[in-house]
MIPAZA-362426 format. One line per 3 residues: number of its first residue (from 1); their letters; for each residue x, y, z of C-alpha. Coordinates in Angstrom, 1 decimal, always signed. Example, Ala and Ser with C-alpha at 12.3 -4.5 7.8 and 13.67 -1.06 7.14 Angstrom:
! MIPAZA-362426
1> as> +12.3:-4.5:+7.8 ~ +13.7:-1.1:+7.1
! end
This chain:
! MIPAZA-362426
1> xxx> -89.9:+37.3:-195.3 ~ -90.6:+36.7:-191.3 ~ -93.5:+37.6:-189.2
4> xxx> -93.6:+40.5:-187.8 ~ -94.6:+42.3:-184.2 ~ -96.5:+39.7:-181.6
7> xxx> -96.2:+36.9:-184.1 ~ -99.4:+38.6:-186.3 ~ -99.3:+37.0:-189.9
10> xxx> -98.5:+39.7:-192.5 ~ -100.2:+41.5:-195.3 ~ -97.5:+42.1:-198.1
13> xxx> -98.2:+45.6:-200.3 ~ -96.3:+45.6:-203.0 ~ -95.2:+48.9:-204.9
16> xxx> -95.2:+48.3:-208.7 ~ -91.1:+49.0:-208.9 ~ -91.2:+45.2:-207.5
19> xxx> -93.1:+43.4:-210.1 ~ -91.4:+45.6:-212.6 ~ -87.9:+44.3:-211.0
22> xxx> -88.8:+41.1:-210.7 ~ -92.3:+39.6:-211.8 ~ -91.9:+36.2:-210.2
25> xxx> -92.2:+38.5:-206.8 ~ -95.8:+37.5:-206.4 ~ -94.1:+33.8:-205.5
28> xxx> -91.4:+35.0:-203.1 ~ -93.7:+35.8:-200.1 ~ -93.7:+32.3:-198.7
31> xxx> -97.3:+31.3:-196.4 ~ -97.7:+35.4:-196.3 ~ -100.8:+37.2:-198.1
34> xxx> -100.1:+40.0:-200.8 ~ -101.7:+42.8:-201.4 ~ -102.2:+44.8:-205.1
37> xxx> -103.7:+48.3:-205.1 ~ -105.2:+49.4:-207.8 ~ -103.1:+51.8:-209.0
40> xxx> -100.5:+49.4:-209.4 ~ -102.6:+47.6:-211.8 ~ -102.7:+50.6:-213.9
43> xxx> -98.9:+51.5:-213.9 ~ -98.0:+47.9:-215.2 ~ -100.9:+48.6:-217.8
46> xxx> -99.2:+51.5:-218.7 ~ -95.7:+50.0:-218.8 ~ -96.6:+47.4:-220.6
49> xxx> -95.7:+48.1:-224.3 ~ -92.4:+48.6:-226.0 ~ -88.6:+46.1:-226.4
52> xxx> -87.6:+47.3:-222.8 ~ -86.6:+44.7:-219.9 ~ -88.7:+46.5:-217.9
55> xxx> -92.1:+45.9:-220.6 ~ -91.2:+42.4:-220.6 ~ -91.0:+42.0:-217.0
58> xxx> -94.3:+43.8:-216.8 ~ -96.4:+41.7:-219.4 ~ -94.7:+38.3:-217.8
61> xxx> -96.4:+39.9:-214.1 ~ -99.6:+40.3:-216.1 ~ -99.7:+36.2:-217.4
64> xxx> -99.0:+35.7:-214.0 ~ -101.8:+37.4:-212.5 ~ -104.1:+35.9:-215.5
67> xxx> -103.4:+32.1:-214.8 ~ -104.2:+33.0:-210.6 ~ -107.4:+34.3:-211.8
70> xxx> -108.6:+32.1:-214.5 ~ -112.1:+30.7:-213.9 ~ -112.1:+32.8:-210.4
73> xxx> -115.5:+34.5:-210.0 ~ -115.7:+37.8:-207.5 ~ -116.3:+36.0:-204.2
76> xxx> -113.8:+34.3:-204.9 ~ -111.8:+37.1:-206.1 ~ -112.8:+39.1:-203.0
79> xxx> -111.7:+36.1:-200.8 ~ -108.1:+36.3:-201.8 ~ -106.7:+33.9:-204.6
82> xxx> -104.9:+31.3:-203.6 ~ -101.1:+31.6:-205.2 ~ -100.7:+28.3:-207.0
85> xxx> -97.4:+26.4:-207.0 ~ -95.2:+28.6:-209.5 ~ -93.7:+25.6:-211.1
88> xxx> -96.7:+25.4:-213.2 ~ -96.0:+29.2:-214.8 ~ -92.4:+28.1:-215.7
91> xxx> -90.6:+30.6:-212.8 ~ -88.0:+27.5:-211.7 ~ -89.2:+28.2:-208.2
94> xxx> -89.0:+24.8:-206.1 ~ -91.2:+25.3:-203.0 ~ -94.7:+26.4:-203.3
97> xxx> -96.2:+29.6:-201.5 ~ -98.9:+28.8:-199.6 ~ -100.2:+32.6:-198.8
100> xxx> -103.2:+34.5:-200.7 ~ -103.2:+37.4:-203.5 ~ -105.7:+40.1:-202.6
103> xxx> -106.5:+42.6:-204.9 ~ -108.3:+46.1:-204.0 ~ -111.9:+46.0:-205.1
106> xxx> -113.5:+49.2:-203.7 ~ -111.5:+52.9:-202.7 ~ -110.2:+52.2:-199.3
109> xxx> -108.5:+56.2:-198.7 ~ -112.5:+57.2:-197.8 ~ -112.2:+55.1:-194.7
112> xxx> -109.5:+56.7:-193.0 ~ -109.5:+60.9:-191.8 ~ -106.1:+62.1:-192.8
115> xxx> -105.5:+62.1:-196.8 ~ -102.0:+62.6:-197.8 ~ -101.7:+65.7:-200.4
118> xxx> -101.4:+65.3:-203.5 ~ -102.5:+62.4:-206.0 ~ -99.5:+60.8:-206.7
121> xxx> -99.4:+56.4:-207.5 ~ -97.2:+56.3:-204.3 ~ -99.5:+58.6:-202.0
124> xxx> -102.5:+56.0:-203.0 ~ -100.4:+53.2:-202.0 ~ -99.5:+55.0:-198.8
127> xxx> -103.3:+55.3:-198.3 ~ -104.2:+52.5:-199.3 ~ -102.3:+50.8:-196.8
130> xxx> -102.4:+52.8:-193.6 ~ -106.4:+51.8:-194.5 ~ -105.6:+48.3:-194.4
133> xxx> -103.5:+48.6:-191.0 ~ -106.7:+49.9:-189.6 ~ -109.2:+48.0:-191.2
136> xxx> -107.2:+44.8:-190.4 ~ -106.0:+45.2:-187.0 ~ -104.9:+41.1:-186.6
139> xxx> -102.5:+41.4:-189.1 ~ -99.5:+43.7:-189.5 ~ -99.2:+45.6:-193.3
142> xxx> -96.4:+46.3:-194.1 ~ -95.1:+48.3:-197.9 ~ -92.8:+46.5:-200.0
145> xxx> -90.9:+49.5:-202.4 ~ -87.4:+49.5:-204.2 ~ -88.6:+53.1:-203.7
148> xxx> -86.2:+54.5:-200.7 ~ -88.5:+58.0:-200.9 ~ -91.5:+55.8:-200.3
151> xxx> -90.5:+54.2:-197.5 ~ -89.5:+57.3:-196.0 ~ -92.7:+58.7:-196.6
154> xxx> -94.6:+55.4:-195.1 ~ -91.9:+55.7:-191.8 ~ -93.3:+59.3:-191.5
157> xxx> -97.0:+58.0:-191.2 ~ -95.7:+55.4:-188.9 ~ -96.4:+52.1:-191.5
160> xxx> -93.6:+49.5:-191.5 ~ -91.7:+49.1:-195.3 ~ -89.1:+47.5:-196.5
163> xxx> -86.9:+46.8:-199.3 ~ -87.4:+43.9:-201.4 ~ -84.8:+41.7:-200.3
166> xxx> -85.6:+38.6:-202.3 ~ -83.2:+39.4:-205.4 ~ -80.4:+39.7:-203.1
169> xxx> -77.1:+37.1:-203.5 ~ -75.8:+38.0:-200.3 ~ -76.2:+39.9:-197.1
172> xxx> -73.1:+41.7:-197.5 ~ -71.3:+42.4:-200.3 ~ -67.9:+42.2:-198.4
175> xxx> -68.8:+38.6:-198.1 ~ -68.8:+38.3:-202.1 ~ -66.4:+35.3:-203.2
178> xxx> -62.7:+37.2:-204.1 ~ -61.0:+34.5:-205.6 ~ -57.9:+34.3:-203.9
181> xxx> -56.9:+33.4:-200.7 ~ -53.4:+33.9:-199.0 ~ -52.0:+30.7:-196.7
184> xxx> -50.7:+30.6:-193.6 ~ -47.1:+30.5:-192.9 ~ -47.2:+27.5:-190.9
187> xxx> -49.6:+25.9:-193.8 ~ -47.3:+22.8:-194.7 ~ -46.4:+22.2:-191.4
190> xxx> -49.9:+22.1:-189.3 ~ -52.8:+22.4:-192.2 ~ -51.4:+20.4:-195.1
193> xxx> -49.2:+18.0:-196.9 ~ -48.4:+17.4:-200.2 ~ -49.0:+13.5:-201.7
196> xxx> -46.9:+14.0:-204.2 ~ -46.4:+16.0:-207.2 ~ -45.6:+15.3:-211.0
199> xxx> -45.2:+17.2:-214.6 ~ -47.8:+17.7:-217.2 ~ -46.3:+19.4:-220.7
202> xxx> -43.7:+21.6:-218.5 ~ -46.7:+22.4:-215.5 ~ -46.2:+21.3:-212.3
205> xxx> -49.4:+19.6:-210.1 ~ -49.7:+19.0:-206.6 ~ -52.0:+16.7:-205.1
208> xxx> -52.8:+18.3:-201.1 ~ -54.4:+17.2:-198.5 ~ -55.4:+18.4:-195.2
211> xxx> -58.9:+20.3:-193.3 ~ -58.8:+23.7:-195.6 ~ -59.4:+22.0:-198.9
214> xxx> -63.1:+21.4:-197.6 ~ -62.9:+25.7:-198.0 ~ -61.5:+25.6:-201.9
217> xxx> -63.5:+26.2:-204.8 ~ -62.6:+25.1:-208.2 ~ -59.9:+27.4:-209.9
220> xxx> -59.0:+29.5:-206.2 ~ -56.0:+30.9:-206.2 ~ -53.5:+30.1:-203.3
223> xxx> -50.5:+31.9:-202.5 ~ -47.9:+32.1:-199.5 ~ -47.2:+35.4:-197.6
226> xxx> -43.2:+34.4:-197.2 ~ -43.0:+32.8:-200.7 ~ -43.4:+34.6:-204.1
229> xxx> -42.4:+31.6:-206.2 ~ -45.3:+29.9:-204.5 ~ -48.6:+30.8:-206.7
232> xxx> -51.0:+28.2:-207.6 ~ -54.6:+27.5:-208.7 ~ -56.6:+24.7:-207.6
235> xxx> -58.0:+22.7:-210.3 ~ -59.8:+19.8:-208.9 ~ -61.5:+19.1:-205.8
238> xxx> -61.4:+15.3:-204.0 ~ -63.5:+15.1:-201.5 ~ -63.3:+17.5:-198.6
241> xxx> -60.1:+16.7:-197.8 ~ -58.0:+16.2:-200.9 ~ -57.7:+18.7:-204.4
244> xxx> -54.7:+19.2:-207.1 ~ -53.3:+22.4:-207.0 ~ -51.0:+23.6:-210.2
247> xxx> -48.6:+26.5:-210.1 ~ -49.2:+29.1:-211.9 ~ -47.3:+30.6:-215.1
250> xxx> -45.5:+33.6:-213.9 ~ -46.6:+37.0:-216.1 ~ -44.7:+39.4:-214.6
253> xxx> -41.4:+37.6:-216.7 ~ -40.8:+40.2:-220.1 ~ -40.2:+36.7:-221.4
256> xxx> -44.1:+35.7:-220.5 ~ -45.9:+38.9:-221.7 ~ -49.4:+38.9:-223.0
259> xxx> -49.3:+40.9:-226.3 ~ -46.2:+43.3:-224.8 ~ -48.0:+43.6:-221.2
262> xxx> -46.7:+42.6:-218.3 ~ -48.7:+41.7:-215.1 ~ -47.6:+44.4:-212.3
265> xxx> -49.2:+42.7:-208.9 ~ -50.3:+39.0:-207.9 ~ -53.6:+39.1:-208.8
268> xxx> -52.8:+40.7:-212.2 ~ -50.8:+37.7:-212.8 ~ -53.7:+35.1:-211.1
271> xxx> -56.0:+36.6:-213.8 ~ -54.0:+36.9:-217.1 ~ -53.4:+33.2:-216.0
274> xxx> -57.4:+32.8:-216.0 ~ -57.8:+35.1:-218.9 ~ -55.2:+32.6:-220.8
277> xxx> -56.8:+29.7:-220.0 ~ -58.8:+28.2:-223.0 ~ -60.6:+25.3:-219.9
280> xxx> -61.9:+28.3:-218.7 ~ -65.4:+29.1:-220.4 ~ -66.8:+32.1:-218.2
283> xxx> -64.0:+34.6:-216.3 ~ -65.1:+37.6:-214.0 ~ -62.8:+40.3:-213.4
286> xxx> -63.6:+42.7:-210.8 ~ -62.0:+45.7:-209.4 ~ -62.3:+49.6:-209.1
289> xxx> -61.1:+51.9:-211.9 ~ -57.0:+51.6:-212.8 ~ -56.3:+48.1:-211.7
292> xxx> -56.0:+47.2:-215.2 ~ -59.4:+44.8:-215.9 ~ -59.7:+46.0:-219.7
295> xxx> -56.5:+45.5:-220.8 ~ -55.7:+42.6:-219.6 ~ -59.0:+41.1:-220.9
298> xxx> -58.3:+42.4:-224.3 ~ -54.4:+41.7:-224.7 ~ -55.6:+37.9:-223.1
301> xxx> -57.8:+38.0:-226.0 ~ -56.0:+39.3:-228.8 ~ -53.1:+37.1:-227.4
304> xxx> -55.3:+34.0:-228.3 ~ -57.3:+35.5:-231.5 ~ -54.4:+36.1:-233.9
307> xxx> -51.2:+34.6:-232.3 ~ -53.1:+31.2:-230.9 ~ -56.0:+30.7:-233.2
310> xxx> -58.5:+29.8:-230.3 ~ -61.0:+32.1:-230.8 ~ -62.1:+33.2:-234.4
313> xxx> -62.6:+36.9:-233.3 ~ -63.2:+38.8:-230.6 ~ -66.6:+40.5:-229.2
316> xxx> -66.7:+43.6:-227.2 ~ -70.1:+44.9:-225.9 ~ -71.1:+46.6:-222.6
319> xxx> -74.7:+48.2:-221.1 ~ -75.6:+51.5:-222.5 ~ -76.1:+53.1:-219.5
322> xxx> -74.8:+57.3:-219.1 ~ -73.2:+58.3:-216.4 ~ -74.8:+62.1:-217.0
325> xxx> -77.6:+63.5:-219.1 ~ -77.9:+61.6:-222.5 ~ -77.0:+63.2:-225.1
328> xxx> -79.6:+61.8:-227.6 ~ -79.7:+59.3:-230.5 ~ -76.1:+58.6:-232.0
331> xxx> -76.3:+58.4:-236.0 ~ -74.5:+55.5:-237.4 ~ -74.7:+52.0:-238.0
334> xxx> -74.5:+49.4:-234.9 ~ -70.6:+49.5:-234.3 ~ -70.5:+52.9:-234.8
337> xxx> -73.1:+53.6:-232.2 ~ -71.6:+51.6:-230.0 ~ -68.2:+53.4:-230.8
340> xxx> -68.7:+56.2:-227.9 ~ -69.4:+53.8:-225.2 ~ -66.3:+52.0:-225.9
343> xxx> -64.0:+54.5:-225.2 ~ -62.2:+52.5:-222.5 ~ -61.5:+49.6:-225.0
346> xxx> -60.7:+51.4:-227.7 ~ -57.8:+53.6:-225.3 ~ -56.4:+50.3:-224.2
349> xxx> -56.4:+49.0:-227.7 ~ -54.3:+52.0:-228.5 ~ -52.4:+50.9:-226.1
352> xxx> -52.3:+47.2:-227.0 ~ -51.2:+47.9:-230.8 ~ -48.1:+50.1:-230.6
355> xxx> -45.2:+49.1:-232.4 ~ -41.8:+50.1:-232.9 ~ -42.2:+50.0:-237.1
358> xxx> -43.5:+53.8:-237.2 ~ -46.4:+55.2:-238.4 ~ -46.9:+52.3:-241.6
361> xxx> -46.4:+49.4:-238.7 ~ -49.1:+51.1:-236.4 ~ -51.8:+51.4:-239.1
364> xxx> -50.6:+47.4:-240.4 ~ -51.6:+46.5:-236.8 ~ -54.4:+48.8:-236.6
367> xxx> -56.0:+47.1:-239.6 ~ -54.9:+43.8:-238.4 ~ -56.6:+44.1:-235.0
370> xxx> -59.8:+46.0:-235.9 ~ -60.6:+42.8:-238.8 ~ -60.8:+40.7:-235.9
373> xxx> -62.4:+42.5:-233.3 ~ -66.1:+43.6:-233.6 ~ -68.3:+45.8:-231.5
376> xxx> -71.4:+44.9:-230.7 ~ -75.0:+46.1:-228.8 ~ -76.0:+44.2:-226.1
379> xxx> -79.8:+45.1:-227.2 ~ -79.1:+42.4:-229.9 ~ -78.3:+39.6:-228.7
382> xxx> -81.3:+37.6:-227.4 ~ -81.5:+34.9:-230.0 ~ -77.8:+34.7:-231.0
385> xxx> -75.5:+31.8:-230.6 ~ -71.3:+32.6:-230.4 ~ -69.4:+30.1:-231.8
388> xxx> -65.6:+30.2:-230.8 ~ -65.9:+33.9:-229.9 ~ -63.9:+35.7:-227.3
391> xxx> -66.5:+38.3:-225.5 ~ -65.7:+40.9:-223.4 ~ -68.8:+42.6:-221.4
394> xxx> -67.7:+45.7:-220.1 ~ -69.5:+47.3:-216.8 ~ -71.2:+44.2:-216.2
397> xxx> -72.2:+45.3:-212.9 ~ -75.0:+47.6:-214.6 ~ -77.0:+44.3:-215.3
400> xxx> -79.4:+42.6:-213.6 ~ -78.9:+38.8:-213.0 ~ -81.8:+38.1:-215.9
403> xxx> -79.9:+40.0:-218.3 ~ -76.6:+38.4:-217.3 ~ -78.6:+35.0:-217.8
406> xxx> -79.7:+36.1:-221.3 ~ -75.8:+36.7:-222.5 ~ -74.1:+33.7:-221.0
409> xxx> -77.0:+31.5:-222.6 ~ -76.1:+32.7:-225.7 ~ -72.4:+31.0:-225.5
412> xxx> -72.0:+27.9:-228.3 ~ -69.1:+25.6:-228.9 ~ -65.4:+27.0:-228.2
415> xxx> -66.4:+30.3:-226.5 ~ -65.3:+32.2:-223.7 ~ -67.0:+35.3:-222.2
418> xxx> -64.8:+37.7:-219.9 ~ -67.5:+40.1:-217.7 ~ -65.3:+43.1:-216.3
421> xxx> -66.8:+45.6:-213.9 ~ -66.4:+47.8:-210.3 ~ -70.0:+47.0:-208.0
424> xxx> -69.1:+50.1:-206.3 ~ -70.4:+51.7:-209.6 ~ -73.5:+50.9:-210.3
427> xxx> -75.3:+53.6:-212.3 ~ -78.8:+51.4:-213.0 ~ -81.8:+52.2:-211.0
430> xxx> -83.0:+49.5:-208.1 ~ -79.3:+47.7:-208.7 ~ -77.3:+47.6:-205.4
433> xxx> -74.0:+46.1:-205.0 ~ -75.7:+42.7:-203.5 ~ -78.6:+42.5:-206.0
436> xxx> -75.8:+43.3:-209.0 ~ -76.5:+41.0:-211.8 ~ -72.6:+40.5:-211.8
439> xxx> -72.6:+39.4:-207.7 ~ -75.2:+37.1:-208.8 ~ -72.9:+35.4:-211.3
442> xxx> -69.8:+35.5:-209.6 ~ -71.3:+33.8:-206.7 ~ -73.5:+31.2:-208.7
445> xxx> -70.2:+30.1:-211.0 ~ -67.5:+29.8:-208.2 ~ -67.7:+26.2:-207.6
448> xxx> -68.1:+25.5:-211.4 ~ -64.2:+24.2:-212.4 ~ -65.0:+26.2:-215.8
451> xxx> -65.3:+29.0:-214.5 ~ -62.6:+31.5:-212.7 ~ -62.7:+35.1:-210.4
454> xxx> -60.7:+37.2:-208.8 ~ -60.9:+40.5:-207.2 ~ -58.3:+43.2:-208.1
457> xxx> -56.9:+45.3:-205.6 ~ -54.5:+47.6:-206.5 ~ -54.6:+50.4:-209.3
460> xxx> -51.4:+50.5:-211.7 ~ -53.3:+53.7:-213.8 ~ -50.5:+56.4:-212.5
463> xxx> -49.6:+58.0:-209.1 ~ -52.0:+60.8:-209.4 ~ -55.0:+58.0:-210.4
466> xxx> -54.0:+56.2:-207.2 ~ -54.2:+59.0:-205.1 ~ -57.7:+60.3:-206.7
469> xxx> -58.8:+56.9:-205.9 ~ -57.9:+57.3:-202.3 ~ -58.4:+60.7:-201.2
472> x> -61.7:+61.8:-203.4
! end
């Protein structure tokens, strides 16, 4: 956060949507004051009970608030607590604030003439603050809402809000790490040079050195423009100046198929190469719908479950999130609760276990498959350890990055977990493509060398799926 107009410090109000998002929000404000209206106080009290992510978040605000205010009498309470280094309530927050929390001890709408209509929580924050920007004419108050109708309303009565920006990875989302980089045609001659290369088990290595390995993450994936046979993944960085690069197996070969499926494009092939990759722990897939995420993570998978014996068995889960009206309560154990979600799984496992040995060879596979794969609720899984699982979380961009923290954490000995999703389809409230839980992940893990991304890019669905993509 930055001053604002003729350098006046600021006055932070924040809406309750913030804490609710993130309760360590109280910390973020740097040397800047906050400000809590009342009625906020009494929407987390209201919030606070129940499982949800949202309860949790809103009894962790409330432990908060408690340790600012223990052994604070009302002066000092009127005075403005002073926000202790976070460190000490366990948020992992280095640096500490040095501003004040201010909370409102007396109705403050009786001092200015115009009341908004209405009673509403967000009215009484818009009141409460246009009293404060009179009231407190050396400082400039300005409304901090994930609430875009609030800030409308406060722009209308001419108070400055803003987003809260603090959860954000990046600025831009077309900044977001892709994975893959295409080389320069004059790359050997003016950028590069290979020191040498040798043979591993029937892989080939290349150590490279020149300026653009300073720009390399572990497991990028190079390719040349002019040369298809040139495809490689780097696999260890030496200094800024040096890293070995490996070439990649090629998928696209009937001879190299994954379960019967082919990889149709280069980064298809970049990722079943990732996907196939037992050194690689965590793998995130990205990509709009059709560009073939799902199946490849779950041929990858069945690939190594029952022909390679990696992985004991594979789990699928994903974020229960409707895309229209909920239809109510689903009857059934777990799984089969779980079952209508899955749809897009369970059509590329259709897909996955066709055989040529008729009806009696379909249901053999069928059986064969479903023993080893298991469907699980993501509402179950704090607590858990995996142990040599294969998991596949699908619409990972629907989580925030707490909830992406609470999955991976849950990863023991021997297992890898493949997050698949599209950021352009984000269907949880106060998520945006830059404040995605999956952005936040593949941005945190791309200079881990056990971990691997790419970006897909072209749909292989059908011609009229391609063209819906485009034209609607």
């Amino acid at each position: 956060m930055i001053k604002r107009e003729n350098d006046k410090p600021c006055l932070f109000v924040l809406d309750t949507n913030v804490l609710m998002h993130d309760p360590t929000a109280i910390f973020r404000f740097k040397e800047h004051d906050i400000f809590l209206p009342m009625v906020v106080l009494e929407e987390l009290d209201a919030a606070k009970k129940g499982v949800s992510e949202v309860a949790r978040n809103v009894r962790q605000v409330s432990r908060f608030l408690d340790q600012l205010m223990q052994d604070a009498d009302k002066a000092e309470i009127d005075a403005g607590l002073p926000i202790q280094p976070p460190g000490e309530f366990g948020t992992g927050l280095a640096e500490p604030p040095l501003g004040r929390l201010f909370f409102q001890t007396e109705s403050l709408s009786q001092h200015f003439d115009t009341l908004l209509p209405g009673t509403t929580a967000d009215n009484e924050i818009l009141a409460t603050a246009q009293s404060l920007q009179r009231r407190r004419a050396t400082r400039t108050v300005v409304i901090v809402s994930k609430d875009i109708n609030l800030r409308i309303k406060a722009a209308m009565l001419g108070l400055p809000a803003e987003d809260y920006s603090n959860d954000r990875v990046l600025d831009d989302v077309d900044l977001l790490y892709t994975g893959v980089t295409a080389l320069t045609d004059d790359f050997w001659d003016h950028n590069a040079k290979a020191m040498g290369s040798w043979q591993e088990e029937g892989r080939t290595f290349y150590r490279i050195q020149g300026p653009h390995v300073s720009d390399w993450y572990p497991s990028q994936c190079l390719y040349l423009d002019q040369d298809e046979a040139f495809e490689a993944i780097v696999r260890e960085r030496q200094g800024e100046r040096e890293a070995i690069i490996e070439l990649v197996d090629d998928y696209r070969l009937q001879r190299h198929n994954v379960w019967g499926i082919n990889a149709r494009n280069r980064e298809q092939n970049f990722a079943l190469n990732m996907l196939m990759d037992p050194d690689l722990d965590f793998v995130t897939l990205l990509g709009t719908a059709g560009t073939g995420k799902t199946l490849l993570a779950l041929a990858a998978g069945l690939a190594q479950v029952l022909d390679r014996n990696i992985y004991r068995e594979i789990i699928m889960t994903r974020v229960t999130v409707p895309v229209g009206e909920d239809i109510g309560f689903l009857p059934g154990t777990e799984e089969e609760k779980m079952m209508p979600w899955m749809g897009a799984l369970m059509d590329n496992m259709e897909v996955l276990t066709q055989t040529e040995g008729g009806d009696w060879g379909r249901a053999a596979t069928n059986d064969l498959v479903r023993s080893r794969v298991r469907i699980q609720s993501l509402n179950y899984m704090r607590g858990r350890t995996f142990l040599h699982k294969y998991i596949i979380l699908d619409e990972a961009q629907n989580l925030t990055a707490k909830q992406m923290k609470t999955l991976i954490t849950r990863a023991g000995p021997g297992t890898k977990i493949v997050c698949l999703g599209n950021i352009a389809q984000i269907d949880t409230p106060y998520l945006t493509e830059t404040t995605s839980g999956l952005t936040f992940v593949v941005d945190r893990f791309k200079d881990w060398q056990h971990s691997g991304h790419i970006t897909l890019i072209r749909g292989e669905r059908s011609r009229l799926a391609d063209f819906a993509s485009d034209q609607l």
